[in-house]
C-alpha positions as CSV (number, residue, x, y, z in Angstrom):
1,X,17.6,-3.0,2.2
2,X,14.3,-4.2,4.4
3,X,12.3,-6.9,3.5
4,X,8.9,-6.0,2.3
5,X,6.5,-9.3,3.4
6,X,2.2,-9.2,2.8
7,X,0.3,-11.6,4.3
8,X,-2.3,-12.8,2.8
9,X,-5.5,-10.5,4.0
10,X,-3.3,-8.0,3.2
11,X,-2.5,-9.3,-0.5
12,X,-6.5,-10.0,-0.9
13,X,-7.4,-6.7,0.1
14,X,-4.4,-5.4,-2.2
15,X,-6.1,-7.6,-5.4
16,X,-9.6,-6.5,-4.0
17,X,-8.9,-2.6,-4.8
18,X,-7.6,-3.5,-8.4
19,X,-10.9,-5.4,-9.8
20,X,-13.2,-2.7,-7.9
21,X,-11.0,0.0,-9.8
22,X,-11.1,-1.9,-12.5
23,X,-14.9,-2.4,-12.5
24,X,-16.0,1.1,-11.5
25,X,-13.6,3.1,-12.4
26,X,-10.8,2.5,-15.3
27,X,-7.9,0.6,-16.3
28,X,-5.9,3.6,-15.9
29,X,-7.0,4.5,-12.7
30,X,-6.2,0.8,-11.2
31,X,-2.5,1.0,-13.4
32,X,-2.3,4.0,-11.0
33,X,-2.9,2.7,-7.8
34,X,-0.2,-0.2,-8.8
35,X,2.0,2.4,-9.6
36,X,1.7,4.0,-6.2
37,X,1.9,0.6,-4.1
38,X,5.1,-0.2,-6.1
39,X,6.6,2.9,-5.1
40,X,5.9,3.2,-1.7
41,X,6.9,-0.4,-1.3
42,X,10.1,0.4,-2.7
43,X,10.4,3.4,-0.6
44,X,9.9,1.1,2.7
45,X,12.6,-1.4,1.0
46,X,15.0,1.5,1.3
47,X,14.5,2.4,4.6
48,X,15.0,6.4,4.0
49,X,11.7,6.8,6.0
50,X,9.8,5.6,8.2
51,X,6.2,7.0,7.9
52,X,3.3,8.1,10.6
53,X,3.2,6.0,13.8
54,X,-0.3,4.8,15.1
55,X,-1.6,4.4,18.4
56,X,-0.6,0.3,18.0
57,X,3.0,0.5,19.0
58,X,5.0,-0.6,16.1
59,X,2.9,-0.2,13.6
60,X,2.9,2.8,11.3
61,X,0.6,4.0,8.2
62,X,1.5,5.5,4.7
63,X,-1.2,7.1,2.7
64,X,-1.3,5.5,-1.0
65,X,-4.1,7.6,-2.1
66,X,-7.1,9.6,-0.1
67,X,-9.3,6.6,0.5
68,X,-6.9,3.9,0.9
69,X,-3.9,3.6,3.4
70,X,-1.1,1.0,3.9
71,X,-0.6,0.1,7.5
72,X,3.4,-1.5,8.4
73,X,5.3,-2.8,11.0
């Protein structure tokens, strides 16, 4: 199994998505986007796939919902 590491602009941004879904939106909607960080986190801990590449070599992006995307290496 990989490990799975955030640094800390990463974690901030991460916390930053929750409170504006949380103010604007609902708590649902913010229990949602947890729910879909979660799993793609635990589909990167697996290994079973490796998502799109970008043009920075080694890193690669996973969509976790239309307006927000997770960027790995």
């Amino acid at each position: 199994m990989r490990t799975v590491l955030w640094n800390k602009l990463a974690r901030l941004d991460y916390y930053n998505n929750i409170d504006y879904l949380l103010l604007e939106w609902s708590e649902k909607e913010a229990q949602k986007f947890i729910d879909e960080v979660y799993e793609t986190e635990l589909i990167l801990r697996q290994g079973n796939i490796d998502f799109q590449e970008t043009d920075i070599k080694g890193i690669k992006r996973c969509p976790i919902c239309k307006q927000i995307t997770l960027f790995y290496r």
